[in-house]
gemmi code that builds the backbone of each chain (N, CA, C; Angstrom):
import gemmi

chains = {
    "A": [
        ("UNK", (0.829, -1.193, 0.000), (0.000, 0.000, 0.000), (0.868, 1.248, 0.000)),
        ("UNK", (0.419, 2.409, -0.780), (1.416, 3.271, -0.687), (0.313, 4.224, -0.762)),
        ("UNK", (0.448, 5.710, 0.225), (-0.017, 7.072, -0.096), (1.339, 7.878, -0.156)),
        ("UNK", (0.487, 9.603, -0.563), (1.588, 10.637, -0.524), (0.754, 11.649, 0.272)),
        ("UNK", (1.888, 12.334, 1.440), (1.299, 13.465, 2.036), (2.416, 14.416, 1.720)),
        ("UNK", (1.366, 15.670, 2.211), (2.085, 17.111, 2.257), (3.592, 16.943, 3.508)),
        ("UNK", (4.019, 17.470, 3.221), (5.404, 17.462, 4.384), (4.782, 18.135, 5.309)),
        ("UNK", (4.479, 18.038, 5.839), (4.112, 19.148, 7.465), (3.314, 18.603, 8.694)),
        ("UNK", (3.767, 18.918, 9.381), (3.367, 18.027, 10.954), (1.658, 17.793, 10.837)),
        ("UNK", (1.088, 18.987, 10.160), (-0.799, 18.918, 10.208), (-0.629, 17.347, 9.622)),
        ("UNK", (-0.132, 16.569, 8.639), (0.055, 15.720, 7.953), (-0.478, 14.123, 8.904)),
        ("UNK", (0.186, 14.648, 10.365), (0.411, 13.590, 10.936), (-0.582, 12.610, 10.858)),
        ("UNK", (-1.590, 12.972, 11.508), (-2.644, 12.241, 11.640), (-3.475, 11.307, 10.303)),
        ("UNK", (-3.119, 11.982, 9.140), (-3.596, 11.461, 7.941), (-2.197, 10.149, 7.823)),
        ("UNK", (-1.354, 10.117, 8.323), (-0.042, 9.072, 7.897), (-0.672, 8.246, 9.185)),
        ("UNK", (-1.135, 8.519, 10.370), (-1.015, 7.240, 11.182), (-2.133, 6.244, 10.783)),
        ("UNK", (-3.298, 7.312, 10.176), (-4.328, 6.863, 9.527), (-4.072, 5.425, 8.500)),
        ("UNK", (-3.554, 6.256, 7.384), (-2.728, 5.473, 6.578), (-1.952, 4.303, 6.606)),
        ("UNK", (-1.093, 4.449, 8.167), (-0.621, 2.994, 8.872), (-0.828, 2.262, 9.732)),
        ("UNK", (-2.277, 2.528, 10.448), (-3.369, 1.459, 10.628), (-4.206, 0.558, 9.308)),
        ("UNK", (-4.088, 1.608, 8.605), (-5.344, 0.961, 7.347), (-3.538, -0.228, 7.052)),
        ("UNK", (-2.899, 0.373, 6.481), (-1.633, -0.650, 5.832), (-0.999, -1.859, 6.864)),
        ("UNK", (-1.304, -1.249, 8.105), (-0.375, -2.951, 8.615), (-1.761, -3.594, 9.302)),
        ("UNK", (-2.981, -3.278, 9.053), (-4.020, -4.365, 9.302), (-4.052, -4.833, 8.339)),
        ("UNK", (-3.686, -4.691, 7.024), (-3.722, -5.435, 5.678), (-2.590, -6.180, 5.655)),
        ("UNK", (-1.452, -5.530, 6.559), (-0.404, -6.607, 6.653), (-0.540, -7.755, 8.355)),
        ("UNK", (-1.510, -7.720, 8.449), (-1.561, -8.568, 9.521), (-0.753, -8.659, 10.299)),
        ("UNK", (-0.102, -6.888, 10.784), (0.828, -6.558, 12.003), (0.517, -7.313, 13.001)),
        ("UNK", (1.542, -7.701, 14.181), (1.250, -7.758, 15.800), (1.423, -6.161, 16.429)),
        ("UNK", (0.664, -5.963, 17.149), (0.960, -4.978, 18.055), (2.497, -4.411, 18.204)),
        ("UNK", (3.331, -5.614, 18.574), (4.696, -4.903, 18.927), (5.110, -4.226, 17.727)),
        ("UNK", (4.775, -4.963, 16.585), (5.346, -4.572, 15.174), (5.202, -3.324, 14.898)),
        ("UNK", (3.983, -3.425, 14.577), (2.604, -1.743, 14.566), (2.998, -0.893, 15.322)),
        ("UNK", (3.259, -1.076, 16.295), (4.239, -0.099, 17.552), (5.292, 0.874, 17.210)),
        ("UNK", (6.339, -0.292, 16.328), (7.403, 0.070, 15.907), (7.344, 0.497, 14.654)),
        ("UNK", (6.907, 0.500, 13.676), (6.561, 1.027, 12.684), (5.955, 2.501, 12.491)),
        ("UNK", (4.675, 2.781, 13.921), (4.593, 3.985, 14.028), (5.277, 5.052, 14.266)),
        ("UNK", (6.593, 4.066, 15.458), (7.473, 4.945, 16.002), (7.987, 5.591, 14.689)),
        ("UNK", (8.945, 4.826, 14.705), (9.750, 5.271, 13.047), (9.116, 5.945, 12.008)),
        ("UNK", (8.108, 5.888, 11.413), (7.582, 6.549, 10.962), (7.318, 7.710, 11.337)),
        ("UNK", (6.988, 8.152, 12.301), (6.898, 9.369, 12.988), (7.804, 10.558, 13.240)),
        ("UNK", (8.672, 9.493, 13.266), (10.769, 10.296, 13.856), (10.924, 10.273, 12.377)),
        ("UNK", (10.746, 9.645, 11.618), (11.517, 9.799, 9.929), (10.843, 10.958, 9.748)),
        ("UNK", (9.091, 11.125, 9.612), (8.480, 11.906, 9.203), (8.714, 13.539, 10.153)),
        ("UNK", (9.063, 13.442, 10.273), (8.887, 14.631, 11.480), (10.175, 15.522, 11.376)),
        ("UNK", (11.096, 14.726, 11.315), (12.405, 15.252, 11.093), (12.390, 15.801, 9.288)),
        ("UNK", (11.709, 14.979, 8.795), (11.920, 15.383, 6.980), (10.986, 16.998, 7.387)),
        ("UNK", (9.817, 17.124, 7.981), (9.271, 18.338, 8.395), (10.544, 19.061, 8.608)),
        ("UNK", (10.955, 19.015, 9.794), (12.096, 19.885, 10.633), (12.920, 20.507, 9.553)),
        ("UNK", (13.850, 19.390, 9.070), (15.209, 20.289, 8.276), (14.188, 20.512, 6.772)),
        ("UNK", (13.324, 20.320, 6.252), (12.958, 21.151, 4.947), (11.461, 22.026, 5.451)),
        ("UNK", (11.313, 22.691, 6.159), (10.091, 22.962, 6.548), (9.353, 23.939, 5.273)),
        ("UNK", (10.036, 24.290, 4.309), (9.697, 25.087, 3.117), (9.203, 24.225, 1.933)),
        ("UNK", (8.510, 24.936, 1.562), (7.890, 24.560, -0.090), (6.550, 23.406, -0.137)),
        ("UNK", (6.176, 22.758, -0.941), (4.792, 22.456, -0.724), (5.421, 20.954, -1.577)),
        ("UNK", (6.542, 20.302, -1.132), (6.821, 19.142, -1.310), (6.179, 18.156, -0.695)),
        ("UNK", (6.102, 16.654, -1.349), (5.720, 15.645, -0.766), (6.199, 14.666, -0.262)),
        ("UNK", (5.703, 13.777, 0.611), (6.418, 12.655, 1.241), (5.427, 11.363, 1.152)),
        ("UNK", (6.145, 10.743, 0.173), (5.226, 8.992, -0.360), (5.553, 7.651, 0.660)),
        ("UNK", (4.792, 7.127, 1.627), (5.362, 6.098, 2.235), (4.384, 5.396, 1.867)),
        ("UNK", (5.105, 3.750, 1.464), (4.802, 2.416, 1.185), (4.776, 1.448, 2.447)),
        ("UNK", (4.197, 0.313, 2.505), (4.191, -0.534, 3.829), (3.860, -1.806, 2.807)),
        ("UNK", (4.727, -2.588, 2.678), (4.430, -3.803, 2.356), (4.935, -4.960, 3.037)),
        ("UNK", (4.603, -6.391, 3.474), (4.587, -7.569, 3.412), (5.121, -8.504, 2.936)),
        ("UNK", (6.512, -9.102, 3.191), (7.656, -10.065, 2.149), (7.741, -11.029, 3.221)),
        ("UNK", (6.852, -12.422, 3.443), (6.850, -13.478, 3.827), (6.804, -12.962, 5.562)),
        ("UNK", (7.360, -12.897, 6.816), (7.448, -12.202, 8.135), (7.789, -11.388, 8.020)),
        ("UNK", (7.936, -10.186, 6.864), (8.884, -9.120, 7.522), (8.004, -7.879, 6.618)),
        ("UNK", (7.999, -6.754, 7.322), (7.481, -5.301, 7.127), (8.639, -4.849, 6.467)),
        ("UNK", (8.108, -4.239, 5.290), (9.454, -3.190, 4.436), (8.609, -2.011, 4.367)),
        ("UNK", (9.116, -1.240, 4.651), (8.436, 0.087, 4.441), (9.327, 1.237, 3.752)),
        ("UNK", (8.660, 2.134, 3.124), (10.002, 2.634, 2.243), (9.412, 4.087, 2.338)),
        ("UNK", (9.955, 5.465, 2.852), (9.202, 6.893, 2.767), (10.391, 7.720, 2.107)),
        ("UNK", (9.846, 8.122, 0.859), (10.645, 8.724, -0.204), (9.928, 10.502, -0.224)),
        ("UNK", (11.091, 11.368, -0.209), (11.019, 13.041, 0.716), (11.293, 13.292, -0.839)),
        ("UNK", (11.265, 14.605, -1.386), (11.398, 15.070, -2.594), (11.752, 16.027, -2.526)),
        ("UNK", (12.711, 17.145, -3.500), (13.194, 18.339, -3.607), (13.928, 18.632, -1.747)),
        ("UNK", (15.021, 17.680, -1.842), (15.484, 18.033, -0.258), (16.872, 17.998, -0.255)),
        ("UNK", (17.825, 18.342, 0.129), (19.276, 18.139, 0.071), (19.876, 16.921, 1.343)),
        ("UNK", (20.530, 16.078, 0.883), (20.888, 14.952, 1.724), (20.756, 15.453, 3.237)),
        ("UNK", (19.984, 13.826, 4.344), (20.554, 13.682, 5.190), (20.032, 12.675, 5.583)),
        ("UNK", (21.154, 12.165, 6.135), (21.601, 10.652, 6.180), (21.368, 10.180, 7.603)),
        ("UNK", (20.074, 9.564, 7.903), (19.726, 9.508, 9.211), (20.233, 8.276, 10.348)),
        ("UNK", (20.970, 7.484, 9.288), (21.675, 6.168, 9.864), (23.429, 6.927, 10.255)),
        ("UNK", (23.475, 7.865, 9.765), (24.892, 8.944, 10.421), (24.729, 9.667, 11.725)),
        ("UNK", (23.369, 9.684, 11.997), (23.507, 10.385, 13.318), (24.107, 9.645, 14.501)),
        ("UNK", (24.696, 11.126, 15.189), (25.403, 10.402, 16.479), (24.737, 9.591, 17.307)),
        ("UNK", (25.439, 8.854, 18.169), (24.503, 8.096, 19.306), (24.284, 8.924, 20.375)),
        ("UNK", (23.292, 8.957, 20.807), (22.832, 10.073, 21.923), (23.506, 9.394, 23.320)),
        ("UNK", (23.599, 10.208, 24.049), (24.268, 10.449, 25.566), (22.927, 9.729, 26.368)),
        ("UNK", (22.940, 8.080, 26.707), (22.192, 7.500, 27.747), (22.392, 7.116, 28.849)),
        ("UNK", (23.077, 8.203, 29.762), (23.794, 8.284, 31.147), (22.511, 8.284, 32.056)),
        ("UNK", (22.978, 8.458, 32.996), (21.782, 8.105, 34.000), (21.782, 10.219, 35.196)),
        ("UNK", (22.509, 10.453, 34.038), (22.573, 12.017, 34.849), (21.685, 12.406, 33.869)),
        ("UNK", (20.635, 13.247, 34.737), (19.790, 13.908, 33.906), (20.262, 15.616, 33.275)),
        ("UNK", (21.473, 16.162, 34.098), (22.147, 16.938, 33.310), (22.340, 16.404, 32.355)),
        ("UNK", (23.229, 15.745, 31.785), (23.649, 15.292, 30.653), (23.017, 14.254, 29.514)),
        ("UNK", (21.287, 14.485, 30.084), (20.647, 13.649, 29.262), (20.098, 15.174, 28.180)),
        ("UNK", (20.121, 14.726, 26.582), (19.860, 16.152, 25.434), (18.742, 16.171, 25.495)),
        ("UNK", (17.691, 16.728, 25.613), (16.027, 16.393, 25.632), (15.942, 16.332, 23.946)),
        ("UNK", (16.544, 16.189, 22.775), (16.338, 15.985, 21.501), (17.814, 14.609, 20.871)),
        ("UNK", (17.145, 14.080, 19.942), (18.261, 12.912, 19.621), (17.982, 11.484, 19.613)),
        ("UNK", (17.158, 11.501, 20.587), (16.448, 10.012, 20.761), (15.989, 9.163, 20.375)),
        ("UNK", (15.431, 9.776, 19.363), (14.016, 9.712, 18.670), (14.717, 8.369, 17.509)),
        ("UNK", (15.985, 9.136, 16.668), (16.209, 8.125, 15.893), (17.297, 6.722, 15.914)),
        ("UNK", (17.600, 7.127, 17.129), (18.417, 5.666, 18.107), (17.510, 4.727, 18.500)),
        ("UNK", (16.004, 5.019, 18.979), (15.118, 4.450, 19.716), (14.417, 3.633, 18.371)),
        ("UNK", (14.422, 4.262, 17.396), (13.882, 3.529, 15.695), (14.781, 2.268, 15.375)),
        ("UNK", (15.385, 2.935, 15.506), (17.103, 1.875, 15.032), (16.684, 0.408, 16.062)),
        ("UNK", (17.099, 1.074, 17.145), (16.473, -0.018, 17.985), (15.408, -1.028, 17.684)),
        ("UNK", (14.220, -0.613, 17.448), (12.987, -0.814, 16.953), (12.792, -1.864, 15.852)),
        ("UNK", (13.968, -1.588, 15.027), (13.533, -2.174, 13.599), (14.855, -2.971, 13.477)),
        ("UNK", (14.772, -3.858, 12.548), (15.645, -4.859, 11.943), (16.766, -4.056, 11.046)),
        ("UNK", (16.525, -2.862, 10.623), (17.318, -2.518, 9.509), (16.997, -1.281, 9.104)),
        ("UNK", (17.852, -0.190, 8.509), (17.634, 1.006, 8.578), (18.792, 1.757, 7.157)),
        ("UNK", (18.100, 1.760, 6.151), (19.403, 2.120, 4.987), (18.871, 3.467, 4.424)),
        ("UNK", (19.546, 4.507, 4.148), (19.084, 5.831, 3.512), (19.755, 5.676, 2.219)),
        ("UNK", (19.215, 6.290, 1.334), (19.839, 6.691, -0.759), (19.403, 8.103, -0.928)),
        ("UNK", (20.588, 8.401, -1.573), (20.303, 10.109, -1.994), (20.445, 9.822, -3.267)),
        ("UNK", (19.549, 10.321, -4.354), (19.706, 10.952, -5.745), (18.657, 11.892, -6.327)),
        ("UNK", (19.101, 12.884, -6.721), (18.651, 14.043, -7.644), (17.151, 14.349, -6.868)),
        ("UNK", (18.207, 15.173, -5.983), (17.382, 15.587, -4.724), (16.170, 15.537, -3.783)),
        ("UNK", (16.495, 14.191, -3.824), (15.566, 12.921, -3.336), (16.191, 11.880, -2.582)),
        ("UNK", (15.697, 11.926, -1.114), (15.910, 11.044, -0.058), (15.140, 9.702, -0.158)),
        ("UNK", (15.401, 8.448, 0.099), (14.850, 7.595, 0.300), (15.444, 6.704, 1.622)),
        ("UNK", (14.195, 6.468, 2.934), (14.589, 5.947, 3.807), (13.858, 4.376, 3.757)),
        ("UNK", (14.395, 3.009, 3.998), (13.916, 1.867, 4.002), (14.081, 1.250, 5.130)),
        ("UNK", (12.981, 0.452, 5.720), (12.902, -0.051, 6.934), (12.660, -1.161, 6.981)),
        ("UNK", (13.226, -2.171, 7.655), (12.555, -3.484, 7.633), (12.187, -4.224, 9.351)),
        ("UNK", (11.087, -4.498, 9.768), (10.788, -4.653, 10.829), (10.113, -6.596, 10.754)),
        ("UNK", (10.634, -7.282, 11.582), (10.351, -8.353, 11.514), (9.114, -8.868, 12.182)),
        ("UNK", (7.760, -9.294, 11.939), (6.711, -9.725, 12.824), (7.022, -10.101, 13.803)),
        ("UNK", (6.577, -9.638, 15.262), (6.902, -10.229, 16.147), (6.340, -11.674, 16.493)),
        ("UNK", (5.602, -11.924, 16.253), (4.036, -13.118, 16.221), (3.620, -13.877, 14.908)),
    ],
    "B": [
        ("UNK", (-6.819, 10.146, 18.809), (-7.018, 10.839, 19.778), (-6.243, 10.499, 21.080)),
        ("UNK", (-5.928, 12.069, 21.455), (-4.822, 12.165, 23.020), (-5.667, 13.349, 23.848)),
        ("UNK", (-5.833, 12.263, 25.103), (-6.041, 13.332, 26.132), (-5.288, 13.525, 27.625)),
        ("UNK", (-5.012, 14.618, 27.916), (-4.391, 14.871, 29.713), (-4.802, 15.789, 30.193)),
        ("UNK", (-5.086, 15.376, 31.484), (-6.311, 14.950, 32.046), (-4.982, 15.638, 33.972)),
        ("UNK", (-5.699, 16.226, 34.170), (-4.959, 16.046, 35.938), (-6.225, 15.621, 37.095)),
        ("UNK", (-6.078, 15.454, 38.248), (-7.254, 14.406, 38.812), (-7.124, 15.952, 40.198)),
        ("UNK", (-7.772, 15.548, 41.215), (-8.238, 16.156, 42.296), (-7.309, 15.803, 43.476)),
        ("UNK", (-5.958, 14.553, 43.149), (-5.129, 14.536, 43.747), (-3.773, 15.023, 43.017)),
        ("UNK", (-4.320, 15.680, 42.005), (-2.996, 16.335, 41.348), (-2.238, 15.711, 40.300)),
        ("UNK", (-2.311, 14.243, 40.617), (-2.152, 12.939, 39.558), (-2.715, 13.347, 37.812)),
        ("UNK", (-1.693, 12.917, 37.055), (-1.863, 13.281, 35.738), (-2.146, 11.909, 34.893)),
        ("UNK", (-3.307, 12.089, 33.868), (-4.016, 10.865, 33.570), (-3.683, 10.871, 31.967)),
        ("UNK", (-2.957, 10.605, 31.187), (-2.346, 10.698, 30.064), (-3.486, 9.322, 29.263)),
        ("UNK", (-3.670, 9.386, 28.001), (-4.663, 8.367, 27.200), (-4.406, 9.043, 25.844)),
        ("UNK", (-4.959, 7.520, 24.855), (-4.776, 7.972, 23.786), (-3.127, 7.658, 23.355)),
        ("UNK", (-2.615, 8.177, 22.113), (-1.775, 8.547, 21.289), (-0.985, 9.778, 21.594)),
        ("UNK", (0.578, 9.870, 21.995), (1.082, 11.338, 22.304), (2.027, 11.354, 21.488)),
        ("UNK", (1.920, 12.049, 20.223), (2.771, 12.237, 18.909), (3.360, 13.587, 18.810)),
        ("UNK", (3.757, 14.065, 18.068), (4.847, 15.430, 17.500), (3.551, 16.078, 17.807)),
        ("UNK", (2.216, 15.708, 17.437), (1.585, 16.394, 17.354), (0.570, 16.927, 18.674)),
        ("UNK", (1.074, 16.280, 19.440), (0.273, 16.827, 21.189), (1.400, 17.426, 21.966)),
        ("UNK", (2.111, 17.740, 21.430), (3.505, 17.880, 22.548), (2.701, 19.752, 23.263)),
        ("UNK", (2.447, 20.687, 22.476), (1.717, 21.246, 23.293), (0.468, 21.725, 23.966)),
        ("UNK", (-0.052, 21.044, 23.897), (-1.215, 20.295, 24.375), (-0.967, 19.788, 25.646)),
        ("UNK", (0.108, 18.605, 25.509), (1.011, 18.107, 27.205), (1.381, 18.962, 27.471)),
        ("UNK", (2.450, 20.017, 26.683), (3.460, 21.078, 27.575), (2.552, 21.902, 28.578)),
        ("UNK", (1.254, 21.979, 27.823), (0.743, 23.432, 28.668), (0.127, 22.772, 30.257)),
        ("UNK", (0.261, 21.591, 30.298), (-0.521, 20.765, 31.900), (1.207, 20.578, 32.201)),
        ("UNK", (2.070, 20.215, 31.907), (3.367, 19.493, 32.358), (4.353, 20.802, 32.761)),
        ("UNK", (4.225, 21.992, 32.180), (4.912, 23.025, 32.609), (4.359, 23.549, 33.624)),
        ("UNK", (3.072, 23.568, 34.227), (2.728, 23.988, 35.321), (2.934, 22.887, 36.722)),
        ("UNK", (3.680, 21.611, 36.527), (3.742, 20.905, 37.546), (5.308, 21.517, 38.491)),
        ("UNK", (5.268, 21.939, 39.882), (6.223, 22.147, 40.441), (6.444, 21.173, 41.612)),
        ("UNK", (5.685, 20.265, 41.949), (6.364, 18.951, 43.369), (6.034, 17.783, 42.231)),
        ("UNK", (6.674, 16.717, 43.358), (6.454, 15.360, 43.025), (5.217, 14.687, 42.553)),
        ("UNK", (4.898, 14.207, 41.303), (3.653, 14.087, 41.014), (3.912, 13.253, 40.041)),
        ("UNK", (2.500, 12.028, 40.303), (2.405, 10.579, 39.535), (1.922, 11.028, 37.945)),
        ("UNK", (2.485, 10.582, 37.105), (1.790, 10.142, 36.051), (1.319, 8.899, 35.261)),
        ("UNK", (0.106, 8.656, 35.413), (-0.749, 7.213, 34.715), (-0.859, 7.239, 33.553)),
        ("UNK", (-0.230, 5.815, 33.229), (0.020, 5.387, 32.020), (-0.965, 4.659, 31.504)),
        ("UNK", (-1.725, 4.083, 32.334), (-2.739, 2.970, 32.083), (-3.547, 2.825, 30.783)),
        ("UNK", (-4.113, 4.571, 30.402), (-4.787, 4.449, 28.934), (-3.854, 5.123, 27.891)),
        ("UNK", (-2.300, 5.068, 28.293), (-1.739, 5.412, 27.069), (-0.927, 4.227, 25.866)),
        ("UNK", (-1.749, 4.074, 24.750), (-1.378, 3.133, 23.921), (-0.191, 3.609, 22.862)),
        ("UNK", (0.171, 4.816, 22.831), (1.545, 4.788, 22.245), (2.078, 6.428, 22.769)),
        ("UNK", (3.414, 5.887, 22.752), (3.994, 8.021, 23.336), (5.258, 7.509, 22.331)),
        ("UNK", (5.278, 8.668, 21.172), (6.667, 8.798, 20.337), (7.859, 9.718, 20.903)),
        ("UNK", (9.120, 9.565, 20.297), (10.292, 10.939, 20.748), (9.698, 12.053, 21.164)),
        ("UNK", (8.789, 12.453, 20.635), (8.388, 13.904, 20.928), (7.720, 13.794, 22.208)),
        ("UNK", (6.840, 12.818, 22.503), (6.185, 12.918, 24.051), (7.352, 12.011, 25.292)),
        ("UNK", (8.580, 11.505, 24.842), (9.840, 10.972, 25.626), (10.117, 12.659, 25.778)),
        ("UNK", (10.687, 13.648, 24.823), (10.715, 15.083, 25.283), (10.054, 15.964, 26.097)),
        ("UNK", (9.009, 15.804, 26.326), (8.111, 16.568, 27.222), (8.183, 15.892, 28.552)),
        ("UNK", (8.266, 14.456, 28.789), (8.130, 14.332, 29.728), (9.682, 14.539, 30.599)),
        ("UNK", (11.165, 14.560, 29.575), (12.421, 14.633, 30.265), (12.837, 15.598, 30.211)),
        ("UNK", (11.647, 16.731, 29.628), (12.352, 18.098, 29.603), (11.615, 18.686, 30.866)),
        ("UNK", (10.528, 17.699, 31.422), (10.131, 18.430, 33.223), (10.580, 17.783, 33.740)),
        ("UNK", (11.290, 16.406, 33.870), (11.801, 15.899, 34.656), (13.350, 16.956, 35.305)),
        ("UNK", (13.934, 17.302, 34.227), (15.263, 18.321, 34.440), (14.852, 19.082, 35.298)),
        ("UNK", (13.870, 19.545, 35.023), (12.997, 21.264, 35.494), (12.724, 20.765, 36.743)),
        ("UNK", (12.143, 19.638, 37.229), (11.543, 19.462, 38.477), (12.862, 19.233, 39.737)),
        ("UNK", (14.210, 18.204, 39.150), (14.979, 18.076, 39.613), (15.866, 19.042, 40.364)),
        ("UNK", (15.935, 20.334, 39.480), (16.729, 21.207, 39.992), (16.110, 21.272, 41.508)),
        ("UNK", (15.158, 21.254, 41.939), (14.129, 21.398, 43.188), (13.990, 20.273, 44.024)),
        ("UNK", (14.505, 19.229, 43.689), (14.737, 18.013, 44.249), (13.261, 16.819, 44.065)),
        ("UNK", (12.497, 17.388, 42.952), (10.958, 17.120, 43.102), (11.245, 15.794, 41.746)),
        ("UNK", (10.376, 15.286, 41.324), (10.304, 14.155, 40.234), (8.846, 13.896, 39.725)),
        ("UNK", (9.176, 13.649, 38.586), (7.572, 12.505, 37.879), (7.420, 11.425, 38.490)),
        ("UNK", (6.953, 10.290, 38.383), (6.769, 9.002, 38.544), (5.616, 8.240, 37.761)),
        ("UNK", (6.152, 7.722, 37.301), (5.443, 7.062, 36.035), (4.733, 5.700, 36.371)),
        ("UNK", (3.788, 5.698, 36.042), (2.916, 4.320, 36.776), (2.278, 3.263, 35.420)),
        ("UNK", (1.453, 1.986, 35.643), (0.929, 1.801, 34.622), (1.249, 1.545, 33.256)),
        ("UNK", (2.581, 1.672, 33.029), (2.530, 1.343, 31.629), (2.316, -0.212, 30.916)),
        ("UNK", (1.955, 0.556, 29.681), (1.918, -1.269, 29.039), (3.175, -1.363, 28.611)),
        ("UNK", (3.018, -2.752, 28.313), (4.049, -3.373, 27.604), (5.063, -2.682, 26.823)),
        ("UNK", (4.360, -2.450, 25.770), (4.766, -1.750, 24.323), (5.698, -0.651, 24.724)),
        ("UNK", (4.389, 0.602, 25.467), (5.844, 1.709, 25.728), (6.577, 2.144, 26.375)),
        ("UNK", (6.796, 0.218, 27.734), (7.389, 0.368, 28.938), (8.861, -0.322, 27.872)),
        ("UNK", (9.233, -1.162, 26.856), (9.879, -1.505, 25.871), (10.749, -0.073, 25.455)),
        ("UNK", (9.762, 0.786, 24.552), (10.563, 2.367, 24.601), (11.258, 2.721, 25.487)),
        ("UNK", (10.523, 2.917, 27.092), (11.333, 3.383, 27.869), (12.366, 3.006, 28.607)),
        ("UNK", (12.466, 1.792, 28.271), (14.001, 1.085, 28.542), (15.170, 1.294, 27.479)),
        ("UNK", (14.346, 1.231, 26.261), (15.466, 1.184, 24.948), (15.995, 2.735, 25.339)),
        ("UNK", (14.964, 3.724, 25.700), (15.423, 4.835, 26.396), (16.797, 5.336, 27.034)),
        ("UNK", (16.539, 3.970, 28.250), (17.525, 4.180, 29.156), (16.194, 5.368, 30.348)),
        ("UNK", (15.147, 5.498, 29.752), (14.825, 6.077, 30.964), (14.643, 5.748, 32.052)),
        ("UNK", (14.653, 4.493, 32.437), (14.263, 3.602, 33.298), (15.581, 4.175, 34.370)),
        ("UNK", (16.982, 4.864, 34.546), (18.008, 5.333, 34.665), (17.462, 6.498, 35.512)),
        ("UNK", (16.629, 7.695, 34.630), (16.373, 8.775, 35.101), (15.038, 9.223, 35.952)),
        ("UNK", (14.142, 7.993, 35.232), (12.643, 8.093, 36.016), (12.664, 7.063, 37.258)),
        ("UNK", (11.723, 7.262, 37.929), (11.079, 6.280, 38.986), (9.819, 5.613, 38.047)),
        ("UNK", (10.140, 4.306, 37.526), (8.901, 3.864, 36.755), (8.171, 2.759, 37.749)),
        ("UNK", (6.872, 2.372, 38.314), (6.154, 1.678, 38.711), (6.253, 0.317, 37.600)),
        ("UNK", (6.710, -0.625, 38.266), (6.857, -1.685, 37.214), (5.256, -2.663, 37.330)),
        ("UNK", (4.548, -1.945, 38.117), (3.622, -3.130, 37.826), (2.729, -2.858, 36.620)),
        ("UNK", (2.517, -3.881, 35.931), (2.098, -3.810, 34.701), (0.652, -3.411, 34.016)),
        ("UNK", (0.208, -2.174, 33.512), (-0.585, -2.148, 33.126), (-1.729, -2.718, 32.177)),
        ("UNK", (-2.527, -2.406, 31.477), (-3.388, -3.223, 31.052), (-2.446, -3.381, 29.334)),
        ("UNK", (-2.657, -4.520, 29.233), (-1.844, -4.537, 27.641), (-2.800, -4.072, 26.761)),
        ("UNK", (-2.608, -3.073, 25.856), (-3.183, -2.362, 24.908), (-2.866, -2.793, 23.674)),
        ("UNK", (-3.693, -3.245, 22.859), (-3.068, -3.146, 21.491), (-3.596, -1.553, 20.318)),
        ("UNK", (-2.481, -1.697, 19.613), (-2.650, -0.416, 18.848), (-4.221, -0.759, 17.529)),
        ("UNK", (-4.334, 0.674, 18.046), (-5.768, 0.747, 17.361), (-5.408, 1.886, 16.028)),
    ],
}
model = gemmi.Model(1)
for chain_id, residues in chains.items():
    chain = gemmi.Chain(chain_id)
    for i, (resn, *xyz) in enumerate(residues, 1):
        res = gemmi.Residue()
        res.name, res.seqid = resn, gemmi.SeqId(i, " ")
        for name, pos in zip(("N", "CA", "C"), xyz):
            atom = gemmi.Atom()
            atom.name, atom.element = name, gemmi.Element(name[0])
            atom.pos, atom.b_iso = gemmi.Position(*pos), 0.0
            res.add_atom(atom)
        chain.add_residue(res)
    model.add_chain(chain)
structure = gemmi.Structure()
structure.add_model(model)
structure.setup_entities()
């Protein structure tokens, strides 16, 4: 299943929409569906953040390959960034030194089986693969 | 749908979905908390990065004062987050287990 939304946070709610309708067709478990929202959310949110201009779109797919969720959200007219490069965030147990931002895409990583970004002709593509838990 | 909710003992009742997109919505109940005060997890079926931010950006705020959150109730799912977290480190989490929710 694949839609396209506007880039912008109002967006949100029409994408979670979108990935209830797609992983009940993929006969998610809960934990899966969980994790899929997460990520989706931190991918989507951040493509908001660093391009917050212009009236570009963002196409995410959710499909089904024997146990495993591939999901693929392709950003348009954007200049690279490479979200499997970010640093690892500071998980000390001092709350000084905890960043209140950063988390978001360590906690995805976590989440999912696999995490690969492609840049060409100014076009991001992020791919995810999350394994059924059930 | 996300709602929060504070009770008549001051206790904060969190439900629903807390995405990029409620963060102020929470901020405006979570910035007014100054002592030690529970928050119930019981009807919350998913909290993303953005609602992990709201809740560790009052945890800082409360600390300077020696005061804390305490987190009660969670399910399964986004008691999982808050370990991959590491918040489990910075919060006082109630480990007894809330009602398992599945995502709707």
């Amino acid at each position: 299943m694949e839609r396209t939304f506007k880039r912008a946070l109002a967006a949100l709610d029409e994408v979670f929409g979108f990935l209830d309708e797609a992983l009940s067709g993929c006969a998610a478990d809960a934990g899966s569906a969980y994790a899929v929202n997460f990520a989706v959310e931190e991918f989507f949110t951040n493509m908001v953040k660093y391009e917050p201009e212009g009236d570009h779109l963002v196409t995410i797919s959710v499909r089904r390959e024997a146990n495993r969720l591939i999901v693929r959200m392709v950003d348009t007219g954007v200049q690279p960034f490479d979200i499997t490069n970010a640093p690892a965030p500071d998980l000390s147990d001092s709350l000084n030194d905890r960043p209140v931002g950063g988390l978001g895409i360590h906690i995805s990583r976590e989440l999912l089986d696999s995490v690969t970004y492609d840049y060409g002709e100014g076009q991001s593509t992020i791919t995810f693969v999350k394994t059924l838990e059930t | 749908m996300f709602s929060i909710t504070v009770g008549d003992d001051g206790e904060i009742h969190l439900s629903g979905r807390f995405d990029a997109s409620r963060v102020e919505q929470a901020e405006a109940i979570f910035s007014r908390v100054t002592s030690t005060c529970r928050v119930d997890f019981s009807d919350l079926q998913y909290i993303s990065s953005a609602g992990l931010g709201v809740l560790l950006k009052t945890q800082k705020r409360l600390s300077t004062t020696g005061q804390s959150l305490i987190l009660v109730h969670m399910n399964k799912l986004v008691r999982d987050v808050f370990h991959i977290a590491r918040f489990d480190l910075v919060f006082q989490i109630d480990e007894e287990q809330g009602p398992h929710l599945k995502m709707s």
